[in-house]
C-alpha positions as CSV (number, residue, x, y, z in Angstrom):
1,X,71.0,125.9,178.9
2,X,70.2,128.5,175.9
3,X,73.4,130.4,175.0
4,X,73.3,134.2,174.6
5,X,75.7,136.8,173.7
6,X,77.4,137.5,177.2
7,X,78.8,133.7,177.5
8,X,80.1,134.4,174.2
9,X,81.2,137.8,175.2
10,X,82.9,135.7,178.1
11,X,84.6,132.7,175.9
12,X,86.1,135.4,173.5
13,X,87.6,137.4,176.2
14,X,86.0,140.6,174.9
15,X,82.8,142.8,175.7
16,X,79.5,142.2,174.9
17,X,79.1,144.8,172.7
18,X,82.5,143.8,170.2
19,X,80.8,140.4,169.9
20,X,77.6,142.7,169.0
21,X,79.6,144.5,166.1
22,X,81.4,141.5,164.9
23,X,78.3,139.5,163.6
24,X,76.9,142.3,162.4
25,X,79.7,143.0,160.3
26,X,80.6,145.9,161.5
27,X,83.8,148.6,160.3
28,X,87.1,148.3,162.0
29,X,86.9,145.6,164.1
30,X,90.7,143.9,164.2
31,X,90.8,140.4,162.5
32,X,92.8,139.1,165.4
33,X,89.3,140.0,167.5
34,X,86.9,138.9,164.8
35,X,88.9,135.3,164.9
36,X,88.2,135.0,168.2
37,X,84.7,136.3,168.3
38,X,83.6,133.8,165.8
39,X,85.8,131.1,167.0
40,X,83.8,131.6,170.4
41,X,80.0,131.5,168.3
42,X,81.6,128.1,166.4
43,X,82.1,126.6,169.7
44,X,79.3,127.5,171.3
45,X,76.8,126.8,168.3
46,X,75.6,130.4,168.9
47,X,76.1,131.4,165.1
48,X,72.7,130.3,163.9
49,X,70.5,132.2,166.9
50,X,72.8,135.5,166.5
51,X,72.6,135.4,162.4
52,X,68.9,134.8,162.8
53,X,68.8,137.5,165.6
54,X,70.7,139.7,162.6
55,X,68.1,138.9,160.2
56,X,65.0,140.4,161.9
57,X,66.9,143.6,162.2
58,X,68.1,143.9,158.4
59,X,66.2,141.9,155.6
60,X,68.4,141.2,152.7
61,X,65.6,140.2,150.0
62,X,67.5,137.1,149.1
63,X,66.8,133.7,149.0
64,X,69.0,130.7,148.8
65,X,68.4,127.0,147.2
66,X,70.2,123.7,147.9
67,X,69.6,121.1,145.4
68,X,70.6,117.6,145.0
69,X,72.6,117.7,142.2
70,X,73.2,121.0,140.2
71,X,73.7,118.9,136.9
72,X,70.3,117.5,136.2
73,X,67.8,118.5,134.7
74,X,65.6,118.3,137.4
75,X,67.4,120.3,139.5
76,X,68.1,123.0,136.8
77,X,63.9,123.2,136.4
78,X,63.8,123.4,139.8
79,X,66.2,126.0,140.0
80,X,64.7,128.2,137.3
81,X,61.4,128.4,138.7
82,X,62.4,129.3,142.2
83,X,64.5,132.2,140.6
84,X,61.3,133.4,138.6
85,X,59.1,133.4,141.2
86,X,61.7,135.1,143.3
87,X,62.8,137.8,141.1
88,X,59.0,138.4,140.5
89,X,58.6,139.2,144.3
90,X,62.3,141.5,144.6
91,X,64.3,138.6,145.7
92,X,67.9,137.6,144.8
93,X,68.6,133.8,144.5
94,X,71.9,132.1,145.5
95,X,72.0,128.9,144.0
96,X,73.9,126.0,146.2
97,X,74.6,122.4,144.9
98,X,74.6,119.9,147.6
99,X,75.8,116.9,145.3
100,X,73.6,114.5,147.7
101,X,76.7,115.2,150.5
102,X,75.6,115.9,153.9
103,X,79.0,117.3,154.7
104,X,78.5,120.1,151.5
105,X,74.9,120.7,152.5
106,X,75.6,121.4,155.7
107,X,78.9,123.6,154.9
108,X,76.3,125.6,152.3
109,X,73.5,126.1,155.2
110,X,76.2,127.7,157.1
111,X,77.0,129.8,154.0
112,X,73.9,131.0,153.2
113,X,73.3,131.6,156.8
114,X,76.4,133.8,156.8
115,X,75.1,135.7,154.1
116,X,71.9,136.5,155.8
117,X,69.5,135.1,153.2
118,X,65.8,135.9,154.1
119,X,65.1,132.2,153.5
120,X,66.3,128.7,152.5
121,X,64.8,125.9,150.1
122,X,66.4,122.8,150.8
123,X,66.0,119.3,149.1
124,X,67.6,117.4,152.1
125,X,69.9,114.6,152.2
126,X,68.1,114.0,155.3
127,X,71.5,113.9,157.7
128,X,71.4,117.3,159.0
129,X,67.9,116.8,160.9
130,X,69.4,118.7,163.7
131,X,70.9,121.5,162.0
132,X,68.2,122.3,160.2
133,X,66.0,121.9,163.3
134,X,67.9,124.2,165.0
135,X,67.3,126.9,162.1
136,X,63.5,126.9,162.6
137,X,63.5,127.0,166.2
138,X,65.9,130.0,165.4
139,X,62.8,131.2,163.1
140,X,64.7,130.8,160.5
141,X,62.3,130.2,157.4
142,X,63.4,126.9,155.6
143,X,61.3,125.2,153.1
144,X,61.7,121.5,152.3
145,X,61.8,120.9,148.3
146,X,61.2,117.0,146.8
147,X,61.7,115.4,150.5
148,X,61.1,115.4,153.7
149,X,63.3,115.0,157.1
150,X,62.4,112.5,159.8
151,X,61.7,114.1,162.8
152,X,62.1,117.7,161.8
153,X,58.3,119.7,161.6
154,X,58.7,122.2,158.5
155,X,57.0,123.6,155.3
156,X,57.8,121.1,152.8
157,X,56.5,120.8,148.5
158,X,56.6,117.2,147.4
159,X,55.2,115.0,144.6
160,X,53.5,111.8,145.4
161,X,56.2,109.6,145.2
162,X,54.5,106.5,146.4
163,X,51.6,106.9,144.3
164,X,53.2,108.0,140.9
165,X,56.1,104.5,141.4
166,X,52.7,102.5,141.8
167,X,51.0,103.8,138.8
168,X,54.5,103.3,136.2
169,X,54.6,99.3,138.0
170,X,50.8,98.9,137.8
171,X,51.5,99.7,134.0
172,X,53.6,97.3,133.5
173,X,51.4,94.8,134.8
174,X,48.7,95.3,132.7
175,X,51.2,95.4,130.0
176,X,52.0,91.8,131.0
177,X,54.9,92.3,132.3
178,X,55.5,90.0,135.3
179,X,59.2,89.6,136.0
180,X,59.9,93.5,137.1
181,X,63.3,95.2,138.3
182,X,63.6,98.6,140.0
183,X,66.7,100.7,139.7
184,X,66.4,103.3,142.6
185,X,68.3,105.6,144.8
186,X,69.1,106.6,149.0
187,X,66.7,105.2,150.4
188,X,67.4,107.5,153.3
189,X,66.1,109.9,151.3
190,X,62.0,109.5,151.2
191,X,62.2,110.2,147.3
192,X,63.3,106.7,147.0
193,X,61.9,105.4,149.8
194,X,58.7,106.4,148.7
195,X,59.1,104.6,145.1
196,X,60.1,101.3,146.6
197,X,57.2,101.6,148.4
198,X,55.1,101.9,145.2
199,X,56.8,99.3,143.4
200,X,56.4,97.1,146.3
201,X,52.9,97.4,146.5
202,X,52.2,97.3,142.9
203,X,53.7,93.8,142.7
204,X,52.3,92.5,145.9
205,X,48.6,93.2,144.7
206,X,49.6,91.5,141.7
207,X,50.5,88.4,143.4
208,X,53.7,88.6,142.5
209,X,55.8,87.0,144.5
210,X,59.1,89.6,145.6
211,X,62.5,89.0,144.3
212,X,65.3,91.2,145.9
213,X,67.4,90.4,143.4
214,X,65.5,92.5,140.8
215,X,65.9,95.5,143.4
216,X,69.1,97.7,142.6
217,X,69.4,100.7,145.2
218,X,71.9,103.2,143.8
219,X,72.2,106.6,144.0
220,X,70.0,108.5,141.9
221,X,73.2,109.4,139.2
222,X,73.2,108.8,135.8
223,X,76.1,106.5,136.2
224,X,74.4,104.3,139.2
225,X,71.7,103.9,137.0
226,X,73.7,102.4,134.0
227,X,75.4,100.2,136.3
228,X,73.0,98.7,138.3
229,X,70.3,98.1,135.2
230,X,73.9,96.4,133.4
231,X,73.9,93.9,136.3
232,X,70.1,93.0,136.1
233,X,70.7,92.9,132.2
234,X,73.5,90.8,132.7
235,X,71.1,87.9,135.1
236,X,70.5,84.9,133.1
237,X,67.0,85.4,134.1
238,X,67.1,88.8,133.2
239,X,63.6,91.1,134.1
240,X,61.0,91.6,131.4
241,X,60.7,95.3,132.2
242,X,62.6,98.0,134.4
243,X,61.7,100.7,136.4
244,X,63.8,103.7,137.0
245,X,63.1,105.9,139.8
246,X,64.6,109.6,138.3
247,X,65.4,110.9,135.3
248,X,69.3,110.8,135.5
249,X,69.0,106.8,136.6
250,X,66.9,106.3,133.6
251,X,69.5,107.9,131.1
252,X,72.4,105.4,132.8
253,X,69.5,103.0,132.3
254,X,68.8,103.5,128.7
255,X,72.9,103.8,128.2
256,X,73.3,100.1,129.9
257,X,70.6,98.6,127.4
258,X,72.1,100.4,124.3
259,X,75.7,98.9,125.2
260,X,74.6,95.7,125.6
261,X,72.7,95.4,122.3
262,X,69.2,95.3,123.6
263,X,65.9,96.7,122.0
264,X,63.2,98.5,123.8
265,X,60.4,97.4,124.2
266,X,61.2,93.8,122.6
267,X,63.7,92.4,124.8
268,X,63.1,94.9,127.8
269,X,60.3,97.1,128.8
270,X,61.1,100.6,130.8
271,X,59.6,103.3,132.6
272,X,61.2,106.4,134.2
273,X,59.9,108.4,136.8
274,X,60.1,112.0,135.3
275,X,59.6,113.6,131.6
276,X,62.3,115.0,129.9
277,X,62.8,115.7,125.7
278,X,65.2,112.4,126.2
279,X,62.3,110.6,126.8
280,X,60.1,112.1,124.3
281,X,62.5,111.6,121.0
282,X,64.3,108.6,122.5
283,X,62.9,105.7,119.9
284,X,61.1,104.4,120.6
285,X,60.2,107.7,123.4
286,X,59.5,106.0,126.9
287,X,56.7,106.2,128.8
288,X,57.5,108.1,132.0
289,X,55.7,109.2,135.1
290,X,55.9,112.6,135.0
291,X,55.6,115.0,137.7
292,X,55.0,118.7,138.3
293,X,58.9,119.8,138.1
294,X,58.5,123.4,137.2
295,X,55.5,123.7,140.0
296,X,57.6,121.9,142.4
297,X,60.4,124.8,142.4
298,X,57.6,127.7,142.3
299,X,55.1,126.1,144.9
300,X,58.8,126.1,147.2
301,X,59.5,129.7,146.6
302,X,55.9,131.2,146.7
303,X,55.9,129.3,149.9
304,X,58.8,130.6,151.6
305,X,58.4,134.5,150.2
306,X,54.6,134.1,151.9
307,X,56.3,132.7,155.1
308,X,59.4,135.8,155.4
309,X,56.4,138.4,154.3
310,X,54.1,137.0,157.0
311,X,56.3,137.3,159.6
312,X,56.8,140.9,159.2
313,X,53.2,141.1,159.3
314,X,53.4,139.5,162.8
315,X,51.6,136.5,161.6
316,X,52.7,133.2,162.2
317,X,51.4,129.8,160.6
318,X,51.9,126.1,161.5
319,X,54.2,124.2,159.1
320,X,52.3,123.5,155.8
321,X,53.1,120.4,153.5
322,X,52.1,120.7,149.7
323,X,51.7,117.4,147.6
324,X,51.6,117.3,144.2
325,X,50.1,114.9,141.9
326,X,52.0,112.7,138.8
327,X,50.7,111.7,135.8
328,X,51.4,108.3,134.0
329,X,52.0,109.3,130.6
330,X,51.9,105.9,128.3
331,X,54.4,105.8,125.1
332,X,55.8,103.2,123.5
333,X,58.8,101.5,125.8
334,X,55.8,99.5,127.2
335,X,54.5,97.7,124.0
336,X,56.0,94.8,122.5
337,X,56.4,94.5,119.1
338,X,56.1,91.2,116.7
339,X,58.0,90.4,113.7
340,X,55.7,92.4,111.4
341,X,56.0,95.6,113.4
342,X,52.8,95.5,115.2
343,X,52.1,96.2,118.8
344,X,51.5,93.2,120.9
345,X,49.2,94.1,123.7
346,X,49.7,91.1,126.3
């Protein structure tokens, strides 16, 4: 049954039209009151249906954006390019950092919520499906950034994942390369789901027979990634060639094969999924997939400012998915080298 404001009215002990005042902030309402007001829309999960209620009557041209990890450089593209395309409509941005933790993201939906944002891009952990549904059916507008949720119909922007992890393992092939780890993240999350797919299928049209043990799953930190390509580095029947499935994994990555006194590409080939200046003036620079970062963030935000604007239009769309294409871009941490310093193409 579909709470509304009177059995929250009820549970609070006060009148309809106190519960009325105290979410929309309103002057001189006693805290003692407001406690129990809000206590009563916590335990009656009517928060999100009043807030959104709230937000019809009073836009606040603000936006928010939870990413997966505030510290990368992914995320701080991301983050850039949402704000410019914001501030270029007359929105604010509040910028939230998930840290891949369900429990944070959740705790910053409700913040952002609270602060009647217009809208919300969110690159999902994927374990607040019902929270999140619960927004849209509240007509709440909620872009998904990078990934998608199982289960939950909404705008999304992504890359293709599959497709792009195919391409840097197909590479490899051609290169020679036949013994082939992977160093990925969640794969709850369909980022690296999506990789392991590509790798997979790379290898398996290849004929190459699967090995798990050249399959690391981590979690998509710089520090997972030096970790888990130590422990194939340390195998006595080490890979020929790594692939890393983002660009803080393949900086742990390239850390792990500088502390154990390896060379690239002689004793191990690499490719990263994602571009970065690392990659470029790393020697010798790495051949990467790279993908759309900066058109990711703006696709997300020209999305959602299209999706609040519409609505006070009266229009209404059916949720749209945008995928973007990577490019394979070839450099020299796929080409062995002999003892005269020429390339060896295999």
């Amino acid at each position: 049954m579909k709470i509304n404001i009177k059995d929250v009215a009820k549970k609070a002990g006060v009148s309809t039209a106190t519960v009325s005042r105290v979410l929309s902030d309103f002057p001189g309402i006693r805290d003692k009151t407001r406690k129990k007001v809000l206590k009563a829309v916590s335990e009656l999960n009517y928060e999100i249906n009043a807030v959104a209620r709230n937000l019809r009557q009073k836009k606040t041209n603000s936006i928010g954006i939870i990413v997966g990890n505030v510290l990368s450089q992914f995320y701080s593209v991301i983050a850039k390019s949402v704000e410019d395309i914001a501030n270029k409509f007359g929105y604010n941005t509040i910028l939230c950092n998930g840290d891949e933790n369900p429990e944070k993201e959740l705790n910053y939906l409700k913040v952002l919520m609270s602060n009647r944002v217009d809208g919300i891009i969110l690159t999902p952990t994927g374990k607040n499906s019902e929270y999140v549904q619960r927004l849209i059916n509240s007509r709440t507008k909620v872009v998904l950034l990078d990934r998608l949720i199982e289960g939950v119909d909404c705008d999304a922007v992504l890359v293709d994942n599959a497709n792009g992890a195919y391409k840097a393992v197909k590479h490899l092939i051609d290169q020679g390369y036949r013994k082939i780890g992977i160093v990925d993240g969640y794969l709850d999350r369909t980022t690296g789901a999506e990789r392991l797919k590509g790798y997979l299928q790379a290898i398996e049209e290849a004929g190459i027979v699967k090995d798990d043990s050249l399959i690391k799953i981590g979690n998509f930190k710089k520090e997972s990634g030096r970790k888990l390509t130590q422990e194939l580095l340390e195998k006595s029947n080490r890979p020929e060639a790594i692939f890393t499935t983002n660009i803080d994994m393949s900086m742990g990555a390239l850390i792990a094969i500088k502390e154990m006194g390896l060379t690239i590409p002689n004793d191990i080939g690499i490719v990263c999924f994602d571009d970065s200046d690392f990659a470029l003036i790393t020697e010798p620079s790495i051949t990467v997939i790279r993908q759309p970062v900066y058109q990711l963030g703006s696709t997300a935000a020209e999305l959602l400012i299209k999706k609040i604007e519409d609505e006070e239009k009266g229009l209404d769309h059916k949720p749209t998915v945008v995928t973007l294409s990577t490019e394979l871009i070839i450099r020299n941490s796929t080409k062995r080298i002999n003892t005269h310093g020429r390339l060896i193409y295999r």
